[in-house]
C-alpha positions, 0 to 999 in steps of 0.5 A: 539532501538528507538521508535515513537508513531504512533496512541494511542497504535501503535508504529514504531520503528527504528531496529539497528545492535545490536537489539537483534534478538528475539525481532526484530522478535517478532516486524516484526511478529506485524507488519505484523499482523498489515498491513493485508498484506496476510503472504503467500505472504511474499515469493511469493510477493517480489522484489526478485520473480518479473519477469523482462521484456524489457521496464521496466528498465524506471520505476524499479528504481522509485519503487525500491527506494520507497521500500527503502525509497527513493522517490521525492514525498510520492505518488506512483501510479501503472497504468495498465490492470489487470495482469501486476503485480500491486499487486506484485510490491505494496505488495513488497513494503510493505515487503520492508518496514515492513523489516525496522520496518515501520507500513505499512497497505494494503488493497483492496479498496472495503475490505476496504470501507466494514470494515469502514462500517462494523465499524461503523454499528457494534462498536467493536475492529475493529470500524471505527475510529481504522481502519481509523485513522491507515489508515490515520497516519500508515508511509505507506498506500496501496490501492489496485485496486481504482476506483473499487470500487461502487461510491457512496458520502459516499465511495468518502467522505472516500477515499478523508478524508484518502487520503487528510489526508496524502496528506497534511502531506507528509506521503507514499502512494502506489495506484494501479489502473486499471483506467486513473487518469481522471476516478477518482474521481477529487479531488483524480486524482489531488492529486495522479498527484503530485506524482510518476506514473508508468505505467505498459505495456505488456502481462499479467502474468496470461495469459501468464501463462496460454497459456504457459500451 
């Protein structure tokens, strides 16, 4: 079993065959305590549960192989109208790479900015410079839903410095958005075109589901 320091008491390792399967388990459990990744949707929110449509064989195989690891580029952008499995397809990623030992962290984009400020108003366990250095060195970071959030300089200032950070150390990033990139604050918009974007088209699950019931 190898190990890589992350941040200052945060390490990754790299699982092997012959890992012991006590220890294994008892690393995954913090790390999924780590990433903030809801557990309940450890069974609900996984490749495996995707309902496959026509006209999504063009993009499958891009998110797929980011849940393996493999990617062109670190950045991988989910477009779309609410609905359309955005979420599903970011969270299955993350499982993916929790599965592999990997230090993932996600969060909504407003839970985000409001744990930063929280943070930093009040000093504790969870302070600001914990929360944005693991989001800034974690090996892969999930932003959920951006461009939701209220557009203000100090919560462009936040998303920028994060989003910069991994830009210019190549390190993995997964962004769901309701928005055109061209909505989105410039200097982000230019770094999430440099990667892999995937637009998701169709009708919407919940809707779907709900006229089915």
């Amino acid at each position: 079993m190898s190990w890589r320091q992350i941040i200052p008491g945060v390490y990754e390792v790299a699982l092997e065959p012959e890992v012991d399967n006590k220890a294994t388990q008892e690393w995954v459990e913090s790390l999924i305590k780590l990433s903030n990744i809801p557990p309940w949707t450890a069974t609900t929110k996984r490749f495996s549960k995707w309902l496959h449509q026509a006209g999504q064989e063009a993009w499958w195989g891009s998110v797929s192989q980011y849940g393996s690891g493999d990617y062109t580029h670190p950045f991988l952008t989910l477009l779309g109208q609410t609905g359309l499995g955005k979420t599903h397809l970011a969270l299955g990623i993350g499982w993916e790479w929790i599965g592999r030992g990997k230090t993932v962290l996600y969060y909504h984009v407003v839970d985000l900015l409001n744990a930063l400020r929280d943070g930093y108003r009040h000093p504790g366990e969870a302070d600001y410079s914990h929360i944005i250095t693991f989001a800034k060195n974690c090996t892969l970071l999930i932003l959920d839903d951006l461009g939701v959030q209220k557009e203000t300089e100090w919560a462009d200032e936040q998303l920028d410095f994060i989003i910069d950070f991994r830009y210019e150390r190549y390190k993995p990033l997964v962004v769901t958005t309701n928005l055109a990139l061209d909505k989105l604050t410039p200097r982000i918009a230019d770094r999430l075109w440099e990667g892999t974007l995937v637009h998701l088209k169709g009708q919407s699950f919940r809707g779907k589901a709900k006229k089915e019931a």
